[in-house]
C-alpha positions in Angstrom: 22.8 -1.2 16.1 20.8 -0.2 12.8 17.2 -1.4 12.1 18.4 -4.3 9.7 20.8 -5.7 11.9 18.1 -5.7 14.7 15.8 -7.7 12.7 18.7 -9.8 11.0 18.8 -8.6 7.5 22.5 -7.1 6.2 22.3 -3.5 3.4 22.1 -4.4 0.1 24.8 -3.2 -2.5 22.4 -2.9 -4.8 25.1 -2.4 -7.8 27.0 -5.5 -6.8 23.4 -7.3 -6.1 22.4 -6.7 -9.5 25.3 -7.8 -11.8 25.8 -10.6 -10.0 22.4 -12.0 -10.3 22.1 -12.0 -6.8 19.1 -14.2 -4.7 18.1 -13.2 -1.4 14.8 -14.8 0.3 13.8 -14.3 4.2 11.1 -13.3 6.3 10.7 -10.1 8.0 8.2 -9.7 11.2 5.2 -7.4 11.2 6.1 -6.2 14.6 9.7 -5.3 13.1 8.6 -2.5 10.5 6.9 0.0 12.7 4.9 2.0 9.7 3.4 -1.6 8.5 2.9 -2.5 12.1 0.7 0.5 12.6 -1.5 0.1 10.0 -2.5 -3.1 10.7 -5.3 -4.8 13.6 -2.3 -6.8 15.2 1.1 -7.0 14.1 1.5 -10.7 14.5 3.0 -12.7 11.6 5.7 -11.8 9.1 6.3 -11.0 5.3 8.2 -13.5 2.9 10.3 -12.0 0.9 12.1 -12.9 -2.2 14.8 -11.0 -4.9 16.5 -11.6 -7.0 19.0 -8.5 -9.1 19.9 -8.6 -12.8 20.6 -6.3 -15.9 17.6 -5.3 -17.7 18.2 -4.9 -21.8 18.9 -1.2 -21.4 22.0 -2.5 -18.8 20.4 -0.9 -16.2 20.9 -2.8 -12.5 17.6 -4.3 -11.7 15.9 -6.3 -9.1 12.8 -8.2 -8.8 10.8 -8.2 -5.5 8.1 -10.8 -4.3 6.2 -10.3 -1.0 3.4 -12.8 0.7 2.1 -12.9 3.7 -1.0 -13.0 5.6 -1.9 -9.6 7.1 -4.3 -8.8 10.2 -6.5 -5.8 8.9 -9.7 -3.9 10.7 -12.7 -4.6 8.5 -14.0 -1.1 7.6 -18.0 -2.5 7.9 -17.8 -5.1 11.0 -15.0 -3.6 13.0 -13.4 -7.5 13.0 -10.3 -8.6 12.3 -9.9 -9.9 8.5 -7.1 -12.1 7.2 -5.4 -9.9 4.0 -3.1 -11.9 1.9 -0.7 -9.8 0.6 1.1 -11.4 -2.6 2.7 -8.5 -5.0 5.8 -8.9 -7.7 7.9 -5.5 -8.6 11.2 -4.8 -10.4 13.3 -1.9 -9.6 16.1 -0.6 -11.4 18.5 1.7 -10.2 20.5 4.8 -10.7 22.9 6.4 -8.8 22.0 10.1 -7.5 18.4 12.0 -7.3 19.6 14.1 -9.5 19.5 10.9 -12.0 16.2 10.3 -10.8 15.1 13.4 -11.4 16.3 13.2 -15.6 13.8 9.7 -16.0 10.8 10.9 -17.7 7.2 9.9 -16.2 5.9 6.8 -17.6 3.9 4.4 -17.6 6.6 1.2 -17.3 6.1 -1.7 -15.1 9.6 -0.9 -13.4 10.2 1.2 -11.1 13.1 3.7 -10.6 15.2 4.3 -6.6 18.3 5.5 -6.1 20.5 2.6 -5.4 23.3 2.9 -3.4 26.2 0.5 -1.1 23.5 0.6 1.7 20.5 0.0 0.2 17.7 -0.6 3.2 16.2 -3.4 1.9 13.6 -3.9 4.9 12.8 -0.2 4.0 11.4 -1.4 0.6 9.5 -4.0 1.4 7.4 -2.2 4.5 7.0 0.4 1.6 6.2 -2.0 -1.1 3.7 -3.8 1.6 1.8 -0.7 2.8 1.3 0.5 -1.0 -0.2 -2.9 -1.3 -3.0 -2.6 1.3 -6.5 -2.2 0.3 -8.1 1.0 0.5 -10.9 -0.1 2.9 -10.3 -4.1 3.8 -13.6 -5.9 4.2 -14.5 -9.6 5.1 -15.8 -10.9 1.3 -19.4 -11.2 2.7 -19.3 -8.6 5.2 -23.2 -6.6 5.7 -23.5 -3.3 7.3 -23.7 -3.6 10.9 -26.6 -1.0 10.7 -28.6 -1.5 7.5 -30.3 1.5 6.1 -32.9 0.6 4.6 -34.9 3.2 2.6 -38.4 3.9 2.9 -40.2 5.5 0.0 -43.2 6.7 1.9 -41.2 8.7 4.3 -39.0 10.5 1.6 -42.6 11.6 -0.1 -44.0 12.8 3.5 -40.5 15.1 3.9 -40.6 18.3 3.1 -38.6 19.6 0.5 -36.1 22.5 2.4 -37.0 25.1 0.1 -40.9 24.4 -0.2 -41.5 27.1 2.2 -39.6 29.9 0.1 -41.3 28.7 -3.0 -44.6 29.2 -0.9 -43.9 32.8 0.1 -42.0 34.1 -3.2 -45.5 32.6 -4.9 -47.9 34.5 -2.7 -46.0 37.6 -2.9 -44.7 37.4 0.7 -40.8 38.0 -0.5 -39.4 39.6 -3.3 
């Protein structure tokens, strides 16, 4: 049994998807996309899904992804658990070999190109599509330091500098 039938979800003919204006919505759970699962606090909750295929104007197969969700992430400051909402729109289109791939120039378009195929792992794009969406370093909105550092003036000026001494002896003619 493959990884989308054991969380419920069928491949995706991507090409048939496509030009057939094709609508598929669901939910997927956390705990059922191992990468995602890992990079979370707990892997409790699930991802909504929608998509939806079509032909762009340059008859390319297309399709249009929507994720949301609420995530359980590790505050980088406090340790705790914050609640992430994950809510992110992306359009695909598709071509039919790497090689294909590999002839698309570098740009700056809001679409993004994969190599479709009769299987396309749909659950396979949206645990990638949801871990390029998570924040950097996740932190509660009004999350302080557990530590504050709070910096003295006083005992900067009473430091000495590292190369004070050196000056000193180059100065009084003790190195050269």
């Amino acid at each position: 049994m493959g990884r989308l039938a054991a969380i419920g979800m069928d491949s995706l003919d991507v090409f048939v998807f496509s030009r057939a204006a094709g609508r598929r919505d669901g939910e997927v759970p956390v705990a059922a996309l191992p990468r995602l699962a890992a990079s979370v606090m707990r892997p409790d909750g699930a991802v909504r899904y929608e998509c939806e295929g079509g032909v762009d104007g340059q008859g390319r197969p297309t399709l249009r992804l929507r994720l949301r969700g609420t995530l359980r992430l590790r505050c980088d400051r406090c340790g705790e658990e914050v609640a992430w909402q994950l809510d992110c729109e992306r359009t695909f289109f598709f071509v039919h070999s790497e090689a294909d791939l590999a002839d698309i120039p570098v740009d700056d378009a809001p679409e993004e190109p994969l190599v479709g195929s009769a299987h396309f792992d749909l659950a396979a794009l949206i645990e990638d599509e949801a871990i390029l969406q998570l924040p950097i370093s996740p932190r509660h909105p009004d999350c302080a330091a557990p530590f504050p550092v709070e910096r003295e003036v006083a005992d900067e000026e009473e430091r000495p500098h590292p190369f004070a001494e050196l000056a000193r002896l180059r100065k009084d003619g003790g190195v050269r």
